[in-house]
N, CA, C and O atoms as a GROMACS GRO file, in nm:
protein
  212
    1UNK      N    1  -4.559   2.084   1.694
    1UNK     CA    2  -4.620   2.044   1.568
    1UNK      C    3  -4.611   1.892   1.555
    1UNK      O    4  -4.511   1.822   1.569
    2UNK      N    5  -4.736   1.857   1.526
    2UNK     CA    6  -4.763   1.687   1.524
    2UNK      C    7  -4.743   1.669   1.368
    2UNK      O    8  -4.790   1.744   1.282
    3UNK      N    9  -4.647   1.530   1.339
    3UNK     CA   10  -4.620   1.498   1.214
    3UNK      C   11  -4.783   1.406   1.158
    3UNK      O   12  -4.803   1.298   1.212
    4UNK      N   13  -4.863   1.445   1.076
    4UNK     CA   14  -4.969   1.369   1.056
    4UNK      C   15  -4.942   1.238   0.907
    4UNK      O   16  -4.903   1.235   0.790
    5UNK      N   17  -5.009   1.131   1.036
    5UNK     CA   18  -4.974   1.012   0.860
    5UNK      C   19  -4.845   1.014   0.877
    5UNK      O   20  -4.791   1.021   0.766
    6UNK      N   21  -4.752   1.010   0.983
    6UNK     CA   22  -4.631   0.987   0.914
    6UNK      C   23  -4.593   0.796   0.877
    6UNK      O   24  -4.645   0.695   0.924
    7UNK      N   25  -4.476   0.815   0.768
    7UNK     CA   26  -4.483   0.710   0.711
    7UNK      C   27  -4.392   0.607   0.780
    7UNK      O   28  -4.284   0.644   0.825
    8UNK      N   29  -4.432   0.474   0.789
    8UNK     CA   30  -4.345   0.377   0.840
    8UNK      C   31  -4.209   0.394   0.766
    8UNK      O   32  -4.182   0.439   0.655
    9UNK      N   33  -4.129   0.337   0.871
    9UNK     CA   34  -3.980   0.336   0.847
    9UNK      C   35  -3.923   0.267   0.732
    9UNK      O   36  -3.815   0.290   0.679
   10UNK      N   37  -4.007   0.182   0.701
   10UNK     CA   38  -3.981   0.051   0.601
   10UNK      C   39  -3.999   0.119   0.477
   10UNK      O   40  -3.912   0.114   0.391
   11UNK      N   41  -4.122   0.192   0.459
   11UNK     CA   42  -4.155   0.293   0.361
   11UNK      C   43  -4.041   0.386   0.295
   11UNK      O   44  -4.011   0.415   0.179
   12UNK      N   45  -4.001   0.414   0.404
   12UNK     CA   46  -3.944   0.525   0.387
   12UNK      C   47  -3.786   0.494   0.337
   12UNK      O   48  -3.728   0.579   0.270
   13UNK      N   49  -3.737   0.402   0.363
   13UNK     CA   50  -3.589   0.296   0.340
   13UNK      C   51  -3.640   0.285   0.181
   13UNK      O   52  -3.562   0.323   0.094
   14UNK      N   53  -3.716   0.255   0.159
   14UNK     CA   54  -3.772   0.164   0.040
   14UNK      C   55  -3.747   0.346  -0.086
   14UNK      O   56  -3.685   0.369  -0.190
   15UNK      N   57  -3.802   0.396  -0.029
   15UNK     CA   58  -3.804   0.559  -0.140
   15UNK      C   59  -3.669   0.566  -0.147
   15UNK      O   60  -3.608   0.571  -0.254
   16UNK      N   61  -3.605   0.567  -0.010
   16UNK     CA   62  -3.446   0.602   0.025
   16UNK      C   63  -3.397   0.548  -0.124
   16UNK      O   64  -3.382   0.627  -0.217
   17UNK      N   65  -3.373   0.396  -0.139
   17UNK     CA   66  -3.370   0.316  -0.231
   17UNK      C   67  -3.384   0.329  -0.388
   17UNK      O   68  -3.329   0.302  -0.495
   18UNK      N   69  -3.484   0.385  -0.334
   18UNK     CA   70  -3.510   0.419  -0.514
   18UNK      C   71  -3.464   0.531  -0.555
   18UNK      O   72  -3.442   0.543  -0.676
   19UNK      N   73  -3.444   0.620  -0.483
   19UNK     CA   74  -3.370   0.769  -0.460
   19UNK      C   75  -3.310   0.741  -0.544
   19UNK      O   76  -3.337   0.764  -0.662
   20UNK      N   77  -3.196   0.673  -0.492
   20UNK     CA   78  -3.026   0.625  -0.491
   20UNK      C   79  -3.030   0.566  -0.613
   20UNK      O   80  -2.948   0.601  -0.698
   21UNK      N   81  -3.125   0.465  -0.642
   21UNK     CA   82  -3.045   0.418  -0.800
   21UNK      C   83  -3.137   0.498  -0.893
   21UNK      O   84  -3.155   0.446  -1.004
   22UNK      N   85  -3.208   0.629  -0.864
   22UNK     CA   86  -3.265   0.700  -0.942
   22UNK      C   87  -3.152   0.770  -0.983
   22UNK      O   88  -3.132   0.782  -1.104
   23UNK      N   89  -3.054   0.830  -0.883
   23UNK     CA   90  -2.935   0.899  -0.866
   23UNK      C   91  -2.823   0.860  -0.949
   23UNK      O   92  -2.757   0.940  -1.015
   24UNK      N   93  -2.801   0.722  -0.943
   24UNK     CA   94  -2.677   0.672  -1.015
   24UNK      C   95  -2.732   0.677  -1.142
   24UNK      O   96  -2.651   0.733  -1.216
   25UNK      N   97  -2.855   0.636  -1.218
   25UNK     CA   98  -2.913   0.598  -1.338
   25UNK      C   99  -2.883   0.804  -1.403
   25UNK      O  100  -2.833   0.852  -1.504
   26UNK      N  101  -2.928   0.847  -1.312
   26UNK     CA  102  -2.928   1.013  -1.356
   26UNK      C  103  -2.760   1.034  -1.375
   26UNK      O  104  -2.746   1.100  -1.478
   27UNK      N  105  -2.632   1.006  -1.317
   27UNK     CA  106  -2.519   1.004  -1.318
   27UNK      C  107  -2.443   0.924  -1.464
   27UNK      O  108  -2.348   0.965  -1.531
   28UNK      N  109  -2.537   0.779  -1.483
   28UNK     CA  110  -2.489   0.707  -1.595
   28UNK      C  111  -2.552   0.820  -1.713
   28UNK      O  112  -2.457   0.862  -1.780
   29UNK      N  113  -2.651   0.865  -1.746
   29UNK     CA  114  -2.683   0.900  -1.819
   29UNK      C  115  -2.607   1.039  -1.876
   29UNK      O  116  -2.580   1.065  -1.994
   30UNK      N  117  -2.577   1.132  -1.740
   30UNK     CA  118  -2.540   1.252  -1.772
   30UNK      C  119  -2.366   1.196  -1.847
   30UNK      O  120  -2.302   1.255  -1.934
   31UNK      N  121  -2.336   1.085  -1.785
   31UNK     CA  122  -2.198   1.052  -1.845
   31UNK      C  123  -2.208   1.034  -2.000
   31UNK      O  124  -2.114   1.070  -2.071
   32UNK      N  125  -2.347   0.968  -2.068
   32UNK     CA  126  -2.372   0.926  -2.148
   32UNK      C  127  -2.359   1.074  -2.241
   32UNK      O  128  -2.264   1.108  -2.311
   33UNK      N  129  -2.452   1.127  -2.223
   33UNK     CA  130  -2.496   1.251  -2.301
   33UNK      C  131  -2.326   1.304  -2.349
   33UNK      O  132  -2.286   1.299  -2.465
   34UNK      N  133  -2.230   1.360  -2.217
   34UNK     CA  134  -2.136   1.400  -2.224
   34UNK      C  135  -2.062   1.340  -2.326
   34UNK      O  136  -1.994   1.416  -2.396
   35UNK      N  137  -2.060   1.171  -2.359
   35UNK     CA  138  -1.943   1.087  -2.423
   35UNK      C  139  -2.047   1.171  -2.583
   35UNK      O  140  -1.998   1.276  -2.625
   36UNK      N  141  -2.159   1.128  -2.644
   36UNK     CA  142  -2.274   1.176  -2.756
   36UNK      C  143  -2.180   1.328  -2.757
   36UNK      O  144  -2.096   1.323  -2.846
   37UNK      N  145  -2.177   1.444  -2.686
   37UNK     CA  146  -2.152   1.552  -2.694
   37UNK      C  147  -2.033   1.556  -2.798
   37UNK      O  148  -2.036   1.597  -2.914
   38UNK      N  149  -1.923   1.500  -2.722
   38UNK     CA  150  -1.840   1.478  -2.747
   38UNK      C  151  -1.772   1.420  -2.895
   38UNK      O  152  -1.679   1.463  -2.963
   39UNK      N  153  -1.870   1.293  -2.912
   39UNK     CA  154  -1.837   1.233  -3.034
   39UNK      C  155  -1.918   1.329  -3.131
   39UNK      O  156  -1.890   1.328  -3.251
   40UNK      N  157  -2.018   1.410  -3.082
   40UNK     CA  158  -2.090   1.450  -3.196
   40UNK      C  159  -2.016   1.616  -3.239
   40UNK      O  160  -2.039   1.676  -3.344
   41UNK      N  161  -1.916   1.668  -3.114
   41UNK     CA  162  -1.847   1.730  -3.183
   41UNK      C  163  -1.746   1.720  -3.267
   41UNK      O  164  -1.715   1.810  -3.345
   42UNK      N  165  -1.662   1.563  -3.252
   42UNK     CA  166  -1.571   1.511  -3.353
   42UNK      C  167  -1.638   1.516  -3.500
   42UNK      O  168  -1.602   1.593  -3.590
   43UNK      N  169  -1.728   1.435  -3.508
   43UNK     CA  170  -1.854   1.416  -3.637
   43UNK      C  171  -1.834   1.552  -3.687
   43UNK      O  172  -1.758   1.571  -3.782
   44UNK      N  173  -1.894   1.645  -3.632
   44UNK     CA  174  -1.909   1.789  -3.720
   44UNK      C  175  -1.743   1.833  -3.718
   44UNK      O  176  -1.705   1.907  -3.808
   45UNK      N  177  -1.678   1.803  -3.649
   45UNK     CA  178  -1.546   1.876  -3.748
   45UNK      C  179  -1.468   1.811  -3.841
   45UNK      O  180  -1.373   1.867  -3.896
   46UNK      N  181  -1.506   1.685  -3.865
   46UNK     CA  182  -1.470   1.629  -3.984
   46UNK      C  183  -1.567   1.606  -4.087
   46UNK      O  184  -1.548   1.520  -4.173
   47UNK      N  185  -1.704   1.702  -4.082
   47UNK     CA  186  -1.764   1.745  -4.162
   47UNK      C  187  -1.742   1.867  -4.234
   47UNK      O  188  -1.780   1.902  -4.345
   48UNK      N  189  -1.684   1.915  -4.162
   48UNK     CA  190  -1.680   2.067  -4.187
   48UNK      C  191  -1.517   2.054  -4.268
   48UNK      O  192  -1.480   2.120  -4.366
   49UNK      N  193  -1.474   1.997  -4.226
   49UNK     CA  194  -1.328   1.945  -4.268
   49UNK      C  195  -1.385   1.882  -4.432
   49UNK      O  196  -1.358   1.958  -4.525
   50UNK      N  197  -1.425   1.813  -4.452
   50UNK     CA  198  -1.460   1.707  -4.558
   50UNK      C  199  -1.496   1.818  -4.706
   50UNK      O  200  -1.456   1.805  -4.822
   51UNK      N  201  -1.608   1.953  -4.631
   51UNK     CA  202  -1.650   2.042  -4.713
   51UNK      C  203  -1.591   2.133  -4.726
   51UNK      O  204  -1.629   2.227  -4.795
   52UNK      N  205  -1.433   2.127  -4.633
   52UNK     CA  206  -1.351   2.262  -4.676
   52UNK      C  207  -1.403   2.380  -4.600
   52UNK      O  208  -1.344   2.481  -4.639
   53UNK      N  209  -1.490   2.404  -4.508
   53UNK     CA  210  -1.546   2.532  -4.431
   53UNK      C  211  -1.429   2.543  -4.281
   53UNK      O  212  -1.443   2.633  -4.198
   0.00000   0.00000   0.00000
């Protein structure tokens, strides 16, 4: 089986690249969400605290 169009090497480093800080940006973020999770479960129990429930 013949690879058709395959892409130069340079090309292909270059996606590699963007992969990778697609990867870390997806890593900062999921950290992000987690810390939001977090504070936003503090928030509601000193809401719930505040109204006595």
């Amino acid at each position: 089986m013949k690879i058709q169009n395959p892409k130069p090497i340079s090309q292909i480093r270059e996606e590699e690249r963007i992969l990778a800080e697609k990867e870390v940006k997806i890593a900062q973020l999921d950290a992000e969400t987690q810390t939001l999770k977090e504070q936003n479960a503090v928030m509601q129990e000193t809401i719930n605290f505040l109204l006595g429930l």
